[in-house]
C-alpha positions in Angstrom: 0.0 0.0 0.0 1.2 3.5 -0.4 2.9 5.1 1.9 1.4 8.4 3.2 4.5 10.0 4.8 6.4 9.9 1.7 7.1 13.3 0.4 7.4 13.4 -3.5 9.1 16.4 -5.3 8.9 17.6 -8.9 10.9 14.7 -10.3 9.1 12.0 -8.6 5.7 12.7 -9.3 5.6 11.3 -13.3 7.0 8.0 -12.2 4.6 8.0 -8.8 2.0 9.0 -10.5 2.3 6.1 -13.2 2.6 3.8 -10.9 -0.3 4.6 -8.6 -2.5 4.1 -11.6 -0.9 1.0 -12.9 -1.5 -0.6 -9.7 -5.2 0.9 -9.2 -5.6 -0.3 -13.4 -4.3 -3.6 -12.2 -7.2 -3.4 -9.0 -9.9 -2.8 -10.8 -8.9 -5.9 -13.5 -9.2 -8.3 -11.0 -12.3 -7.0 -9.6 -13.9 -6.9 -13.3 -12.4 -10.7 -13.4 -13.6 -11.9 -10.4 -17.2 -10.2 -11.1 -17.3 -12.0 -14.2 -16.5 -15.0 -12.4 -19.4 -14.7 -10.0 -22.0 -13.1 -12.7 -20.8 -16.3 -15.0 -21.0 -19.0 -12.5 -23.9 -20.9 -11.7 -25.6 -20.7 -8.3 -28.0 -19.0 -6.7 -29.1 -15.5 -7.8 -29.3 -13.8 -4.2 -26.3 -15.3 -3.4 -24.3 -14.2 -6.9 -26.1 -10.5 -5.6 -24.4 -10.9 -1.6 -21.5 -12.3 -3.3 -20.5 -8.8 -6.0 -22.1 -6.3 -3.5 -19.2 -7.6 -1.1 -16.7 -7.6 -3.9 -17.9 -4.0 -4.3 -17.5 -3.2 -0.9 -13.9 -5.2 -0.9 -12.7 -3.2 -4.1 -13.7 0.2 -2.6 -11.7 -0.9 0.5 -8.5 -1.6 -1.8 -8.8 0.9 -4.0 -9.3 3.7 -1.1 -5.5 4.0 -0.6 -4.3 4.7 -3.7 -6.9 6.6 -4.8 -6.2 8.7 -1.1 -2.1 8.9 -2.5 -3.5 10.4 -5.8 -5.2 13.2 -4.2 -2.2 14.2 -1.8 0.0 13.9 -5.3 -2.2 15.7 -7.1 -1.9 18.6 -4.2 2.2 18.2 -4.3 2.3 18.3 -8.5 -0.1 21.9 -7.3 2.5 23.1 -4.9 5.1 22.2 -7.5 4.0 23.6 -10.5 1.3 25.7 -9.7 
């Protein structure tokens, strides 16, 4: 997970910034997978619904950090460049 006391500069944030959203592009890949796993599998239809609205919940968990080390990027590529 990213780290939150890291402090990027002006050269770091491309490279940071690529590889926050390779790894949330890679996170929502296997979600998309595994929720075409459960839609495509046979079962029970109120179980297939518990079943994505906890992968839902699971991805939102997994995605919250990087998407939390975007925003402070996004507010250090400001202080850099604005």
């Amino acid at each position: 997970e990213p780290s939150h006391t890291d402090r990027v500069y002006s050269p770091d944030i491309l490279p940071r910034l690529q590889s926050l959203l390779a790894d949330l592009a890679d996170i929502d890949l296997a979600c998309q997978q595994k929720l075409e796993a459960i839609e495509g599998g046979l079962g029970d239809e109120s179980l297939k619904r518990r079943k994505i609205a906890q992968l839902w919940q699971d991805h939102q968990d997994r995605r919250a950090p990087y998407v939390a080390a975007l925003e402070k990027l996004q507010a250090q590529a400001r202080d850099c460049f604005g």
